[in-house]
Backbone as CSV, one residue per row, in Angstrom:
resi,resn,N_x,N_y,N_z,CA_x,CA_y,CA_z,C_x,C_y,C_z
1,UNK,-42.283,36.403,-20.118,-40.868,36.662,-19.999,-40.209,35.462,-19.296
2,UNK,-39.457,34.400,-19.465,-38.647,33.717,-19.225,-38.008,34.520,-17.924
3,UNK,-37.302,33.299,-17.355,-36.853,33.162,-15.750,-35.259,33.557,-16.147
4,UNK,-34.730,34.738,-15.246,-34.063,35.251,-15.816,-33.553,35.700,-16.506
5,UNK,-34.591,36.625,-17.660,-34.623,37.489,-18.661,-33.454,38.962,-17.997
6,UNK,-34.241,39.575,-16.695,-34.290,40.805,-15.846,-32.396,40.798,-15.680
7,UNK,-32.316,39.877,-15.212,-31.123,39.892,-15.017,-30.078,39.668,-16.254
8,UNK,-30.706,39.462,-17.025,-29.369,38.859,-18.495,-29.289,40.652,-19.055
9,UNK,-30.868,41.266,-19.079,-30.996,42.478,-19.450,-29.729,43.474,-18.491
10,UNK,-29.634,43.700,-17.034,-29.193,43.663,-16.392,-27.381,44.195,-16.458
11,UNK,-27.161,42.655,-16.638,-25.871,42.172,-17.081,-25.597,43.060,-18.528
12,UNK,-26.106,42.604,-19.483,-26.680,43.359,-20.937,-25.534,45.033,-20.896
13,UNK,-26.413,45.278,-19.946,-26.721,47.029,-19.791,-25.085,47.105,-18.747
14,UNK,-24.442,46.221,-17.960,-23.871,46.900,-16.853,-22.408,46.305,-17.292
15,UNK,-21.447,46.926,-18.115,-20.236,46.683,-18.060,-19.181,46.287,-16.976
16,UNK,-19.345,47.030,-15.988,-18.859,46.146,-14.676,-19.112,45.550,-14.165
17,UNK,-20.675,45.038,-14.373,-20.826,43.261,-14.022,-20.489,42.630,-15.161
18,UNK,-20.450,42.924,-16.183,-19.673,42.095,-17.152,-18.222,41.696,-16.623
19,UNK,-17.322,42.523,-16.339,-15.887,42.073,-16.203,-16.198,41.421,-15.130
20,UNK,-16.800,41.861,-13.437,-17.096,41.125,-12.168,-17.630,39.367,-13.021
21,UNK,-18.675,39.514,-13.548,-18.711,37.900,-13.678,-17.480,36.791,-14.817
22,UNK,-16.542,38.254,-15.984,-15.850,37.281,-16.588,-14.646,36.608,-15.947
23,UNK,-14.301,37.960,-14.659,-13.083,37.563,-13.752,-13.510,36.623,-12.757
24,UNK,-14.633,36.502,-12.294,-15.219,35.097,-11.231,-15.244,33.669,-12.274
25,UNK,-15.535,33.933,-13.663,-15.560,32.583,-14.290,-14.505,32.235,-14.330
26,UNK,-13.199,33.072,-14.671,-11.747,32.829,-14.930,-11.320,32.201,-14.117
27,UNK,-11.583,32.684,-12.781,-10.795,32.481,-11.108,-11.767,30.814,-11.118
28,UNK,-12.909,30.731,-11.601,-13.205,29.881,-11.213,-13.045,28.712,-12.303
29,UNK,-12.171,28.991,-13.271,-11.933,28.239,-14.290,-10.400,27.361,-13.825
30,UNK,-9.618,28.846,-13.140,-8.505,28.049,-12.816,-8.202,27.015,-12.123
31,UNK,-9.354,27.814,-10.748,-9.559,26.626,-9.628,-9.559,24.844,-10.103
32,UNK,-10.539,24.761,-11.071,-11.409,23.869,-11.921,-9.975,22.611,-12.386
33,UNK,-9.330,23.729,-13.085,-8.176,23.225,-13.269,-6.984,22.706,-12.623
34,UNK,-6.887,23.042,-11.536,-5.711,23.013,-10.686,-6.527,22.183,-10.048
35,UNK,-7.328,21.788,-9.324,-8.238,21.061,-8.890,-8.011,19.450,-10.126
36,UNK,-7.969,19.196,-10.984,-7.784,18.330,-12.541,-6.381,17.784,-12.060
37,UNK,-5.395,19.330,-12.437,-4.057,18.955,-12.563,-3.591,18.585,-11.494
38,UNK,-4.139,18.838,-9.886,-3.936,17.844,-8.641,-3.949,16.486,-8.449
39,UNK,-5.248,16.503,-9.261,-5.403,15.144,-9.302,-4.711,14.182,-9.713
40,UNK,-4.436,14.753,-11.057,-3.618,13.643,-11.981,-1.947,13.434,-11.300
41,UNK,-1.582,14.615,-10.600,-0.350,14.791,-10.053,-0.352,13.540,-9.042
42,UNK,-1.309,14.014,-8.178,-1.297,12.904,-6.929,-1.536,11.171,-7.752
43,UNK,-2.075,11.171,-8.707,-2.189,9.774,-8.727,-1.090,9.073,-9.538
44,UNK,-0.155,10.197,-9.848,1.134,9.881,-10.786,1.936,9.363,-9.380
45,UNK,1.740,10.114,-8.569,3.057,10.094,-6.765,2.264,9.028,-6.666
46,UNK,1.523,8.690,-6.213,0.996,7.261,-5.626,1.050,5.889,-6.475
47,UNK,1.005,6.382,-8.117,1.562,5.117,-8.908,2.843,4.218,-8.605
48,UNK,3.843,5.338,-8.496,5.224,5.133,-8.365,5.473,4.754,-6.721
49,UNK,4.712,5.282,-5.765,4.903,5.157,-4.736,4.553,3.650,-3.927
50,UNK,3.856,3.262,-4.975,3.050,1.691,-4.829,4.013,1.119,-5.754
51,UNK,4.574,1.104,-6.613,5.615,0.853,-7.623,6.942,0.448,-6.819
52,UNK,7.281,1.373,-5.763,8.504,1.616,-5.047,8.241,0.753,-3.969
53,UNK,6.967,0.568,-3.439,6.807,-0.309,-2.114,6.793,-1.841,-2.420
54,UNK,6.540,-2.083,-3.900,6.080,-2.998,-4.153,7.838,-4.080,-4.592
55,UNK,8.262,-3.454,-5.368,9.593,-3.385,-5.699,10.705,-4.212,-4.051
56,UNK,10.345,-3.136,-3.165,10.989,-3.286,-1.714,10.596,-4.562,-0.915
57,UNK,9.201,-4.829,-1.121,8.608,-5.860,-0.445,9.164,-7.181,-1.094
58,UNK,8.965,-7.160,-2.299,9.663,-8.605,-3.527,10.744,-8.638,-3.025
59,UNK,12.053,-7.721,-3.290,13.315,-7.865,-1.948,13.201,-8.104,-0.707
60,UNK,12.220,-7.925,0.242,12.518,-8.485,1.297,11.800,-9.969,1.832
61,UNK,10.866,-10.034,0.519,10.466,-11.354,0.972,11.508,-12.673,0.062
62,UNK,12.416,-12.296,-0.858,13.337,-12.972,-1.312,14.068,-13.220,-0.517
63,UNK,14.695,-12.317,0.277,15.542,-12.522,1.797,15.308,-13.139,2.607
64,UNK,14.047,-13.299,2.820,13.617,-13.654,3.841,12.877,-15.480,3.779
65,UNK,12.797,-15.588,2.494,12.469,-17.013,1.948,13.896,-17.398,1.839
66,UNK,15.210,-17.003,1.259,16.726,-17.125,1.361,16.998,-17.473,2.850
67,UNK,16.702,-16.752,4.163,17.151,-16.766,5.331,16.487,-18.277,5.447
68,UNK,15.030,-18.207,5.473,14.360,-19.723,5.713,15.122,-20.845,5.207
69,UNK,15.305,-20.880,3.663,16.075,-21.930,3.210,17.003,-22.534,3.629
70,UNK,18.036,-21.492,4.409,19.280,-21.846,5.034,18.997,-22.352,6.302
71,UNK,18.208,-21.609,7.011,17.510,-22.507,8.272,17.420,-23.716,8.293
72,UNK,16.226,-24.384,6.971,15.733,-25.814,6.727,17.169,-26.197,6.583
73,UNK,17.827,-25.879,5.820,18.971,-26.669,5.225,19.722,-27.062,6.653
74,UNK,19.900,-26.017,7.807,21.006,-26.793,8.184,20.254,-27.049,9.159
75,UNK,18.991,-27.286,9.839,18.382,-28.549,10.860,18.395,-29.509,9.966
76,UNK,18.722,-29.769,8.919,18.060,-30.766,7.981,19.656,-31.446,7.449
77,UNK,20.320,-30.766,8.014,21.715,-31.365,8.005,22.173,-31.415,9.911
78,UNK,21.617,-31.053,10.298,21.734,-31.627,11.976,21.406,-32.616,12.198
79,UNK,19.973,-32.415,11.779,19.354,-33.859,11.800,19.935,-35.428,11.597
80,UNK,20.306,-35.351,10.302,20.762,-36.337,9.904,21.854,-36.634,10.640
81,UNK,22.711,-35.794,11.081,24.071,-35.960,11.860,23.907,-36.590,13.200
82,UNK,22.469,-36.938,13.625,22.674,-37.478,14.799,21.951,-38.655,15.161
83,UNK,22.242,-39.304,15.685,21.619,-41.113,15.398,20.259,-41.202,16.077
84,UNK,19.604,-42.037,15.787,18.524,-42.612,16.362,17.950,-42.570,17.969
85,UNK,19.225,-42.759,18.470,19.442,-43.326,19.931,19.930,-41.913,20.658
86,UNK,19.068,-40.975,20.758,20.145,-39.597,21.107,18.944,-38.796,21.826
87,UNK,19.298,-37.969,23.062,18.349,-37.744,24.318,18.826,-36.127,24.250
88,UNK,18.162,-35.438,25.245,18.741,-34.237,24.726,20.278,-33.849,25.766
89,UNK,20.267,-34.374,26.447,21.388,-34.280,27.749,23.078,-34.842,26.433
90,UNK,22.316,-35.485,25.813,23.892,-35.891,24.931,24.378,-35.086,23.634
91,UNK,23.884,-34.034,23.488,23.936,-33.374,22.347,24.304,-31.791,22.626
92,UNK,24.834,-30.912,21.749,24.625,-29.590,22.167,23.717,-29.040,22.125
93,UNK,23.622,-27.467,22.817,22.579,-26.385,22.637,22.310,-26.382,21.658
94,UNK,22.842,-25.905,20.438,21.958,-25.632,19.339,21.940,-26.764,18.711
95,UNK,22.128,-27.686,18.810,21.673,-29.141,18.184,19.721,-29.376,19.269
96,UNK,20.300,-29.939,20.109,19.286,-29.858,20.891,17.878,-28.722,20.574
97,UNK,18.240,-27.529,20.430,17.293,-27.053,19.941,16.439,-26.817,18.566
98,UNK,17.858,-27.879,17.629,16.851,-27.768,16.641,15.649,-29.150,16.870
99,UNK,16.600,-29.923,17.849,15.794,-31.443,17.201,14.717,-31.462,18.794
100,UNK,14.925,-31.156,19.528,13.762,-31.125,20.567,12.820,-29.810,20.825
101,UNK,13.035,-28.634,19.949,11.979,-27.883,20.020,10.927,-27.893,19.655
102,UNK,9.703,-27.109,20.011,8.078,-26.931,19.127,8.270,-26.677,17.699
C-alpha cells in the first residue's frame, strides 16, 4: 500500500474533510495571490518612485551646475578687473575674497 493511501481513502469517505481541505486550498490560493499581486503593486510604486527621484535630482543638479557657472563667471570677471599690482588692503570685501581666498 503506498504512503498515504489511508488517508486519501479517508478523505474519499469524509465529505467534510472534503469541503475543510477545498476551503483551506482556496484561502490558501488567495493568500498565494495577493501575496503575487503585492508584489507586482509594490514594484510598480517603487518604479515611479525612482522615476520621480530621479527626474528631481537632474533638476537640482542643473541648478546647481547653473549657480556654479555664474560663480566662475563673475570671479572670472573680478579677476580680470583688477591689475597685477593689487594687495588685499586695496580692494573690497568681496573682491578680496574672491582673489585671496583657499
Amino acid at each position: 500500500m503506498p504512503l498515504g493511501y489511508p488517508f486519501y481513502l479517508w478523505l474519499k469517505n469524509n465529505p467534510a474533510a472534503q469541503w475543510a481541505l477545498g476551503i483551506g486550498a482556496a484561502i490558501m490560493g488567495f493568500f498565494l495571490w495577493l501575496a503575487l499581486h503585492d508584489r507586482r503593486v509594490r514594484k510598480g510604486a517603487n518604479a515611479k518612485a525612482v522615476k520621480k527621484a530621479e527626474k528631481t535630482a537632474t533638476k537640482e543638479l542643473a541648478k546647481l551646475e547653473e549657480q556654479a557657472d555664474e560663480r566662475i563667471e563673475k570671479s572670472r570677471e573680478i579677476a580680470d578687473a583688477v591689475d597685477d599690482n593689487v594687495y588685499s588692503d586695496g580692494v573690497s570685501d568681496d573682491t578680496g575674497r574672491f582673489l585671496f581666498s583657499d
